[in-house]
C-alpha positions in Angstrom: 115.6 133.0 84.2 114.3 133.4 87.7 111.1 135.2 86.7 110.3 132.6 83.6 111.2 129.7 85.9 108.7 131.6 88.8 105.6 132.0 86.3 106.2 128.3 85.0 106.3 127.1 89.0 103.6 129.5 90.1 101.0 128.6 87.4 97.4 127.5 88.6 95.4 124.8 87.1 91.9 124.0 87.5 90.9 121.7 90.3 88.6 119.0 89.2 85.8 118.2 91.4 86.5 115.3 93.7 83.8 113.4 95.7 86.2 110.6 97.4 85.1 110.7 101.6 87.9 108.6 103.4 86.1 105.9 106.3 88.8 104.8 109.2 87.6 101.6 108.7 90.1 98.6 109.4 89.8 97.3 106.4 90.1 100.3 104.3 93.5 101.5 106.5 94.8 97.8 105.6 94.6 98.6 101.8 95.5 102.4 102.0 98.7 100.8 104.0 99.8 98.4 101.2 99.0 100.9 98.3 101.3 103.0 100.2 104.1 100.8 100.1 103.2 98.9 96.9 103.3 102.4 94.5 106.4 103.6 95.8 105.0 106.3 98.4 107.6 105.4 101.1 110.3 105.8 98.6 110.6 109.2 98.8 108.0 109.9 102.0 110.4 107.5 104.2 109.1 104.4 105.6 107.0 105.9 108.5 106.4 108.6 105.5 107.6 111.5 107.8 109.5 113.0 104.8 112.7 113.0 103.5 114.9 115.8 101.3 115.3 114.5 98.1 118.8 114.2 96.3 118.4 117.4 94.0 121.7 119.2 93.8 121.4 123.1 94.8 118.0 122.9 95.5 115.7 121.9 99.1 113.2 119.6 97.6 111.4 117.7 100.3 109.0 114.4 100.2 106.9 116.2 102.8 105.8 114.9 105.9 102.7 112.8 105.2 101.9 112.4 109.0 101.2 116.1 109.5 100.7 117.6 106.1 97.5 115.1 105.8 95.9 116.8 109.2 94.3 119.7 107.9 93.9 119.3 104.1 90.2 118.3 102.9 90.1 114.8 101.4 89.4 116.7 98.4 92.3 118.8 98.6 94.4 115.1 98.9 93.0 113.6 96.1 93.9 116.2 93.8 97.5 115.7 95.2 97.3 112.5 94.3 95.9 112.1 91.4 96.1 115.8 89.6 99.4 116.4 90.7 98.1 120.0 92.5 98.2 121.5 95.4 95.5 123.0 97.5 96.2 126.5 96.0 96.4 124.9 92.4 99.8 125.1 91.6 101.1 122.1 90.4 103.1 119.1 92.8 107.2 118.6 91.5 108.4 115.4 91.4 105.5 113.4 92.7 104.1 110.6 90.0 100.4 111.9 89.8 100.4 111.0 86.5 100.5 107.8 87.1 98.7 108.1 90.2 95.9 109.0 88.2 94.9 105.6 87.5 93.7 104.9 91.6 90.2 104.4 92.1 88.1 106.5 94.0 88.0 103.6 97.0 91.6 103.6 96.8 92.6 107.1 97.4 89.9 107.4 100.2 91.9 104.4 101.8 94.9 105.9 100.6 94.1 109.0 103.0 92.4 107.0 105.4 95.4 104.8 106.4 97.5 108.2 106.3 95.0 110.3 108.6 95.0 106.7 110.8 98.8 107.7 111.8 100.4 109.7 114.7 101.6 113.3 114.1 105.4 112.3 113.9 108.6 114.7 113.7 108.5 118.2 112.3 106.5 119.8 109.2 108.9 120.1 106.0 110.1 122.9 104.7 108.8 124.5 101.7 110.6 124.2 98.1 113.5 126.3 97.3 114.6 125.5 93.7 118.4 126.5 92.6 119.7 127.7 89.7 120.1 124.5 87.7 116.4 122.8 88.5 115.1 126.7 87.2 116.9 126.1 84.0 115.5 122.7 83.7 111.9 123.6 83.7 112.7 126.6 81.4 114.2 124.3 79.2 111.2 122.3 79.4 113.8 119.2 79.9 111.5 118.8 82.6 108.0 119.5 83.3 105.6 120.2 86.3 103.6 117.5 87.5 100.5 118.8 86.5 102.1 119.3 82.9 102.7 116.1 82.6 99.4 114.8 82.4 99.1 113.0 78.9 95.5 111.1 79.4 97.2 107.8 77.6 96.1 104.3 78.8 97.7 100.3 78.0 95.4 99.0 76.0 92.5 97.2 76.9 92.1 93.7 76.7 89.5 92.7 79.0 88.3 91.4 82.2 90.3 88.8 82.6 93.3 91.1 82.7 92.0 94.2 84.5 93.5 94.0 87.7 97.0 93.9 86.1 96.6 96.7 83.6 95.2 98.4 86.7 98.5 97.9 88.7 100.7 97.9 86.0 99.4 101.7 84.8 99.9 102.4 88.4 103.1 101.4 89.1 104.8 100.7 86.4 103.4 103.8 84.7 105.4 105.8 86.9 108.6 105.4 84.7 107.5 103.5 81.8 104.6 105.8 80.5 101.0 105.2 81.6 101.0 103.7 78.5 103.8 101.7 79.1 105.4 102.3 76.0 108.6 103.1 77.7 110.2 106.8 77.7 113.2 106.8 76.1 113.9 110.6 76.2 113.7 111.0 79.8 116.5 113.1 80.7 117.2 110.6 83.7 116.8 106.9 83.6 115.0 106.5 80.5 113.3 103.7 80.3 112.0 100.8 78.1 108.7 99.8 76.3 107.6 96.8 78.5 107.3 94.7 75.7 110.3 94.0 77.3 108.4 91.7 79.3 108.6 88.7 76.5 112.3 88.2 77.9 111.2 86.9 81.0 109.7 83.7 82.3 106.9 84.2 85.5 109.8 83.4 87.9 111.9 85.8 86.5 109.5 88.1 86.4 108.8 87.6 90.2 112.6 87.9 90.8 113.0 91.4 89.1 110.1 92.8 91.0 111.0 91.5 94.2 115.1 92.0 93.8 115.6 94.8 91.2 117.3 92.1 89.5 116.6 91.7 85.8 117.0 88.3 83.8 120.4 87.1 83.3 120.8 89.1 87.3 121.9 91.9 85.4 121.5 94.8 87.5 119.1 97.6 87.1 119.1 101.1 88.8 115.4 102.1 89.2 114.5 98.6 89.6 117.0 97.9 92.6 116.3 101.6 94.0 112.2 100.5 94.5 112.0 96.7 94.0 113.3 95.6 97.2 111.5 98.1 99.6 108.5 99.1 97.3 107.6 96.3 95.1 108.7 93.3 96.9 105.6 93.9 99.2 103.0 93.3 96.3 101.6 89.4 96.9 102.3 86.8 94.5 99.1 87.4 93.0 99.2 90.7 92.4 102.8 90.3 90.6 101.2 87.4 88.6 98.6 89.7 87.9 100.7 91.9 86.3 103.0 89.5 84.5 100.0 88.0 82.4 98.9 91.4 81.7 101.9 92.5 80.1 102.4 89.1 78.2 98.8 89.6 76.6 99.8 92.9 75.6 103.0 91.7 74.4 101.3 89.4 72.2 98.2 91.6 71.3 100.8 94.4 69.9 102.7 91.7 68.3 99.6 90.1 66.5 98.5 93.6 65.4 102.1 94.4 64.1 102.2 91.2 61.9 98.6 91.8 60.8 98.1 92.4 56.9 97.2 95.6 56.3 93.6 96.5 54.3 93.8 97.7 50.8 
């Protein structure tokens, strides 16, 4: 177990080229600042993203320290953290949504890194992973994967400029649980979660209230949506939510015209 799970952790992946340059501009640390917050960094980086252990049983899994770890890294290097799920030496990230991540523009990640290279050195590096006994078996089992496994090159469908900026932030964000497709994934060992067709249930204020509460219609309560709605999603604007409301309507209804459509004989 120890040496399959070690080959499966230790496995190198090609590094794609990568030509973002981050500029400490004020403008460009603004938006690296609210992407931060908006796609759920500080969930698991900590508010002042100086890292946090995260809650895996029998393991030491840390959200490293974003502050320090970002000094000596090439922007390169921090992209392909980002948005390949690798690290510097190629082996893949665990438990960081690069998959979804994938999705950020080139200006974005290079304001992404500039707002994170903008902070103050704070606390102590974190400590390297140590996996236990039942995380090895997971991976094994292939119940779960590597980051850089997980990379399935799927994308919501198209429809448009008018609608751009919220497939854009909805493949981001939402893409994280629901699929980068955001057909749902109802296998996930953990929290599954739902096609957002599911969207068609909910009006634009309701909408607004689950992504700024965690509170689904009806105030029925949801875990992953109260764990990253409050402190993550809340900070999106009113446009931005809007944005991705109409999105997902129009694919709602696109999916739904195609379902209904004759089929060609």
């Amino acid at each position: 177990m120890l040496v399959v799970s070690q080959r499966i952790l230790d496995r190198s992946y090609p590094r794609r080229p990568s030509a973002v340059h981050a500029s400490l501009t004020p403008d460009a640390i603004a938006l690296g600042a609210h992407l931060t917050v908006v796609s759920t960094c500080t969930d698991c980086h900590g508010e002042d993203v100086t890292g946090t252990q995260l809650p895996v049983p029998g393991s030491t899994l840390y959200a490293p320290n974003l502050t320090i770890m970002t000094r000596s890294p090439s922007d390169a290097d921090i992209d392909r953290s980002i948005r390949q799920g690798l690290r510097p030496d190629g082996k893949s990230v665990l438990l960081m949504p690069s998959h979804g991540y994938a999705s950020f523009t080139d200006d974005e990640v290079a304001s992404i890194i500039a707002y994170l290279r903008s902070l103050s050195p704070e606390g102590a590096a974190s400590p390297e992973r140590s996996l236990g006994l039942a995380m090895r078996v997971v991976y094994v089992a292939g119940i779960v994967r590597t980051e850089a496994a997980e990379f399935t090159n799927t994308s919501p469908i198209d429809l448009g400029v008018r609608y751009e900026k919220g497939r854009h932030l909805a493949q981001i964000v939402c893409g994280q649980c629901h699929g980068t497709n955001l057909s749902g994934e109802p296998k996930r060992p953990v929290r599954p979660s739902p096609d957002l067709l599911v969207v068609a249930g909910y009006d634009r204020g309701a909408f607004r209230t689950l992504m700024r509460t965690g509170k689904a219609t009806g105030g029925r309560q949801t875990v992953s949506m109260l764990r990253i709605a409050p402190g993550s999603l809340s900070n999106f604007s009113d446009d931005e939510i809007d944005a991705i409301y109409d999105y997902l309507v129009a694919r709602w209804k696109a999916l739904a015209t195609r379902q209904n459509a004759p089929s060609g004989r």
